[in-house]
C-alpha positions in Angstrom: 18.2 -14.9 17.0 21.1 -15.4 19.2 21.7 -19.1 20.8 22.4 -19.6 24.6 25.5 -21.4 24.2 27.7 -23.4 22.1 27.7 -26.0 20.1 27.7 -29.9 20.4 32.0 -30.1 20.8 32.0 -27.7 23.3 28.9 -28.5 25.8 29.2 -29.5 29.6 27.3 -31.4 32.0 25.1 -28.5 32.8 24.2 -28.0 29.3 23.1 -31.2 29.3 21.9 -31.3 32.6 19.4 -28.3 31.0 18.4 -30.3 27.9 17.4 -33.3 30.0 15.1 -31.1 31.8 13.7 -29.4 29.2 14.9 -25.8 29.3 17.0 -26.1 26.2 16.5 -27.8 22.9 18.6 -28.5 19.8 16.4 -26.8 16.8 18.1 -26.6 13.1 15.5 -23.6 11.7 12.7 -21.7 12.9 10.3 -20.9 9.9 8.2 -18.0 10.0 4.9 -17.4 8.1 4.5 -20.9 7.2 1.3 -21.8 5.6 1.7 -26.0 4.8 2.2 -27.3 8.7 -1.5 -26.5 9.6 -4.3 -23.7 9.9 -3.3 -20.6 8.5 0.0 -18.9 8.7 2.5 -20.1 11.3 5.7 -20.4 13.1 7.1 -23.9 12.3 9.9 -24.5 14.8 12.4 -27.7 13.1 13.7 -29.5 15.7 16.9 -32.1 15.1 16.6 -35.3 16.0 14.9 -38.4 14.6 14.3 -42.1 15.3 13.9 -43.1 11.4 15.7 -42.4 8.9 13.8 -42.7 5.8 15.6 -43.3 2.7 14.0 -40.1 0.5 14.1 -37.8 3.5 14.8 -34.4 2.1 15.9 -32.5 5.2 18.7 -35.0 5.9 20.0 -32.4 8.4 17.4 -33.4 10.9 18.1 -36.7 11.7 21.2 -36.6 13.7 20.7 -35.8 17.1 23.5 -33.2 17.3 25.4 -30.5 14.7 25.9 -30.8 11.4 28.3 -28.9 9.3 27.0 -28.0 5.7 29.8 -27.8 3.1 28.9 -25.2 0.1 32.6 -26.0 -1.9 30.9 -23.4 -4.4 31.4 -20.6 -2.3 34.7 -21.7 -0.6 37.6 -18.9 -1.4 40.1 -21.0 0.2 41.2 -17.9 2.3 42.8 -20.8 4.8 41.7 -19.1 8.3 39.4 -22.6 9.0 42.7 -25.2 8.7 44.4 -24.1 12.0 41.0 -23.6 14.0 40.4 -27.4 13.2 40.9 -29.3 16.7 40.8 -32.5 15.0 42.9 -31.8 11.6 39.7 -32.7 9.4 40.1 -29.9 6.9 43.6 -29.1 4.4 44.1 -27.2 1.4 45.2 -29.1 -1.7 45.6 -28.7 -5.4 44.0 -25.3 -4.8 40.4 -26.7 -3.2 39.5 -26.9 0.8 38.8 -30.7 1.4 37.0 -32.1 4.8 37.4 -35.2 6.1 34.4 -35.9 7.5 35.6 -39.1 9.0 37.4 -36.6 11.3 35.3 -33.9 11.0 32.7 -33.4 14.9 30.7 -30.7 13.6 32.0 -28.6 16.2 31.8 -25.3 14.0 35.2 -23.6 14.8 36.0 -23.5 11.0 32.4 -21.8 10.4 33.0 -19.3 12.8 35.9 -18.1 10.7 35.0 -18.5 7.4 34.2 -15.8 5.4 32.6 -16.7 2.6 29.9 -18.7 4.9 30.7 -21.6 2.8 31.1 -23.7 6.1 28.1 -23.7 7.9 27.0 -24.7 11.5 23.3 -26.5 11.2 21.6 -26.7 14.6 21.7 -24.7 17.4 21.3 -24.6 21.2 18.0 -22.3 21.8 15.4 -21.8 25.4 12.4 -21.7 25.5 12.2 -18.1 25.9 14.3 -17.7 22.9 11.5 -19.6 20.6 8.7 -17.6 22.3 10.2 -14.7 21.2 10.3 -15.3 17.8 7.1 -16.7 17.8 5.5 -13.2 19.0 6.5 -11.9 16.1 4.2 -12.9 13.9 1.4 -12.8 16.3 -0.5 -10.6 14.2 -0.8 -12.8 11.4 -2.0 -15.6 13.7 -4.8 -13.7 14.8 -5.9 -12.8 11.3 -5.7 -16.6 9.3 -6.3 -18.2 12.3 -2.7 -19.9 12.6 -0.1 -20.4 15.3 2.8 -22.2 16.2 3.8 -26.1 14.7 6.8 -28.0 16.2 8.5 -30.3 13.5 11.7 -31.9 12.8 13.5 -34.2 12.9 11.3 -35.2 15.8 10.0 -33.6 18.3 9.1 -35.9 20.4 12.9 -37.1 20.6 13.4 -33.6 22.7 9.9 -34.2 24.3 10.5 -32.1 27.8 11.7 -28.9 25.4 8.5 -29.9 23.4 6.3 -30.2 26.3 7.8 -26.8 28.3 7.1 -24.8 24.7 3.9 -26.2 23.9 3.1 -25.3 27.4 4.3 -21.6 27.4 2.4 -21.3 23.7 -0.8 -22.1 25.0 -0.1 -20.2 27.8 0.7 -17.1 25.4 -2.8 -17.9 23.5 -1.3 -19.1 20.7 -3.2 -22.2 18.5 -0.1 -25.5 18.4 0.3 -28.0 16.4 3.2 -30.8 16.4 4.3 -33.2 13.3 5.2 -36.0 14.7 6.7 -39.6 13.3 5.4 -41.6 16.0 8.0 -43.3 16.9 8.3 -42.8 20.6 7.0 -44.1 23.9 3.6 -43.1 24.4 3.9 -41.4 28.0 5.6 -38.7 25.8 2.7 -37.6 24.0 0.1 -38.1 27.1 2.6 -35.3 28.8 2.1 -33.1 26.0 -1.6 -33.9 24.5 -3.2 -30.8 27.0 -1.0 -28.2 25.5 -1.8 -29.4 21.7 -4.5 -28.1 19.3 -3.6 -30.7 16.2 -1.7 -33.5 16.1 -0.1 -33.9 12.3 1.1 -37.4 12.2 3.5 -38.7 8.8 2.6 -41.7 8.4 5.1 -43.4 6.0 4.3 -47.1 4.8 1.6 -49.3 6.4 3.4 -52.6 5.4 5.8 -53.7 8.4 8.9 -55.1 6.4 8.4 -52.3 4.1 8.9 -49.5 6.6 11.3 -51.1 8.2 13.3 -51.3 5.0 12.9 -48.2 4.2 13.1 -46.0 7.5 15.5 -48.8 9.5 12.9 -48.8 12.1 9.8 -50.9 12.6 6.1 -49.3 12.4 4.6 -51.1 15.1 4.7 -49.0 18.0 3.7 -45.8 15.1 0.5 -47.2 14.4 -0.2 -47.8 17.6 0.4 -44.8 18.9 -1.3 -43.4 15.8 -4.3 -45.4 17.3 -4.0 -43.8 20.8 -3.8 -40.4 19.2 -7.5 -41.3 17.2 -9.0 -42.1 20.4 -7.7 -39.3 22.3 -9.9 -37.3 20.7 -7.4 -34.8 19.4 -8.1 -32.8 15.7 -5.7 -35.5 14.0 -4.1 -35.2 10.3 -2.4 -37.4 8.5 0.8 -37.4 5.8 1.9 -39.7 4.0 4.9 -39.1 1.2 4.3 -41.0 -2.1 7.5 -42.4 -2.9 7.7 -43.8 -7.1 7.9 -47.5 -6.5 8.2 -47.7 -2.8 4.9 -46.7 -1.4 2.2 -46.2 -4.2 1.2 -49.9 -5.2 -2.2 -50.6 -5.0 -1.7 -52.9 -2.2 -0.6 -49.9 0.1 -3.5 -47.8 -0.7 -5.6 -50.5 0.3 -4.0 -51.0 3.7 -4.2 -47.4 4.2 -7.1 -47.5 4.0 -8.3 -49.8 5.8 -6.0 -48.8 8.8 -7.6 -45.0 8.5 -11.0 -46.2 8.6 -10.5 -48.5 11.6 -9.5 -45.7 13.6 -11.7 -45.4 16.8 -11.5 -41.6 16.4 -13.9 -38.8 17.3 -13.8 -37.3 14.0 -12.9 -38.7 10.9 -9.1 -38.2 10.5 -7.8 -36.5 7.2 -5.0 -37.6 5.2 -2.9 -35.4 2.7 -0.8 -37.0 0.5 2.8 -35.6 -0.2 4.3 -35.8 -3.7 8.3 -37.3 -3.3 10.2 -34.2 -4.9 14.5 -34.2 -5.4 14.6 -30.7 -3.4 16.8 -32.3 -0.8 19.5 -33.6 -3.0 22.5 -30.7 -3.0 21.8 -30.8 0.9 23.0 -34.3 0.9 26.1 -33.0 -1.0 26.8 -30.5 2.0 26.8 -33.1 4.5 29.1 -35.5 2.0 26.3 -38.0 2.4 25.5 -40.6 -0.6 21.7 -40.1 -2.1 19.9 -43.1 -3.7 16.7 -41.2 -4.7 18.6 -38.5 -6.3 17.1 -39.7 -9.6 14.2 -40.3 -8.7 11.0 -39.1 -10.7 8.3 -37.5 -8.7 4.7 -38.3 -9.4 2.6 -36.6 -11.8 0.0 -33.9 -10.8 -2.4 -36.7 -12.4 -1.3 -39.6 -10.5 -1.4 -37.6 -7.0 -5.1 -36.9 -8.4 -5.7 -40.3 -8.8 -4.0 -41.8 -5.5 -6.3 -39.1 -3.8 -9.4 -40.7 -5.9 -8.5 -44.2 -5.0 -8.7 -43.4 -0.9 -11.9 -41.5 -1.2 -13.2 -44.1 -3.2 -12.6 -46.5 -0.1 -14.0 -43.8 2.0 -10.9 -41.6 3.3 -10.8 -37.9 3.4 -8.0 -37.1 1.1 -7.2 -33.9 1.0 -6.1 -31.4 -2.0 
């Protein structure tokens, strides 16, 4: 799929003129015949951008609210066409290897566009509406038979809210089922303009404890669970996530508060929770972006101990799913 325009370095005020209004959004993958972000098989459309920044995220190339540029030094031939395309003298060649600074480096993409070996690569991309459409259709066929559709994730969505709005709109309008995974974290006039054109609401829901989430997302939960509140009573199909992170998230005092915090949901149906086991997959994606990881070692949860995490929240009266 082709973009309508350029990157991040080379945008105008139109451009962003458009993405204020909603007729543009900043997407970093558009995933087709997706079976884990809701009913059946769907198109999961990532968007970039994101208010936390959790500390094990494994798509680290979401959060930034702009380009990226991956770095695969594996594949680099050092063919030397990227140095001189570099308006801001980020990458050299020295001792035989290509080295980028990124403390210089915008993301603007020039060098990707020349490299051969595609061992520079441009992460995000300018897309329409129209655009996403189109590649949603695609897959049409598939919807109809598992009884899927279209999910908007990220990053955030909400972040690009009037792009998430206009597609959600033009979905529905198409007779497509939506979804939208969603962090919470934003003003709750943004999801009131969008709740009519939503099916399901999946809502990752990270740590219940205040200090702990803001420890490990740098942002406070308050204004989450409230809105995760609002959601409940909207009366919207609402599912939960919640990533079990070794040491961080899985004490018994968490499950506890989850809990209780599911079960005092003034909801129309009982909300469902799924719990997500940590896993390292995200690791050599920090090492594109030249960015440190602290849970790189980290040891995911045994098959057992998901099992038993599940048991625990049913046991308090939560339906946890497989």
């Amino acid at each position: 799929m082709k973009t309508v325009g350029a990157d991040g370095g080379e945008r105008d005020e139109r451009w962003a003129g458009n993405a204020r209004q909603g007729r543009l959004g900043l997407i970093y993958d558009i995933q087709r015949t997706s079976v884990h972000d809701g009913p059946g098989i769907r198109t999961t459309v990532f968007f970039k951008g994101c208010p936390l920044h959790c500390a094990w995220c494994h798509n680290p190339e979401s959060t930034r609210a702009g380009p990226d540029l991956f770095f695969y030094e594996d594949r680099c031939i050092v063919s030397g066409l990227c140095v001189p395309v570099c308006p801001e003298d980020a990458l050299e060649e020295k001792g035989g290897r290509l080295i980028l600074d990124r403390g210089l480096c915008t993301s603007c993409g020039l060098c990707a566009d020349v490299c051969p070996a595609n061992a520079l690569v441009r992460v995000g991309r300018w897309v329409s509406v129209d655009q996403v459409v189109e590649e949603m259709e695609r897959d049409r066929a598939f919807y109809s038979r598992s009884g899927g559709g279209v999910t908007l994730s990220g990053g955030e969505p909400m972040a690009q809210s009037a792009f998430a709005g206009n597609l959600l709109q033009r979905a529905k309008e198409e007779g497509l089922d939506t979804a939208m995974e969603t962090c919470g974290a934003a003003a709750w006039s943004r999801y009131e303009a969008v709740l009519p054109w939503l099916d399901m609401v999946i809502f990752d829901l990270k740590v219940t404890d205040a200090l702990d989430h803001r420890r490990l997302t740098g942002a406070g939960n308050e204004l989450i669970l409230a809105n995760a509140r609002r959601l409940a009573k909207s009366g919207i199909p609402l599912r939960f996530r919640t990533p079990v992170i070794p040491g961080e998230n899985d004490s018994s005092r968490e499950w506890a508060s989850l809990a209780g915090f599911l079960k005092s949901l003034d909801a129309e149906h009982q909300p469902e929770i799924q719990l997500l086991p940590y896993h390292p997959l995200g690791t050599a994606k920090y090492d594109r972006l030249g960015r440190p990881y602290e849970f790189a070692d980290l040891k995911p949860p045994t098959s057992e101990q998901m099992a038993r995490y599940r048991e625990v929240l049913r046991e308090a009266g939560v339906a946890a799913l497989e």
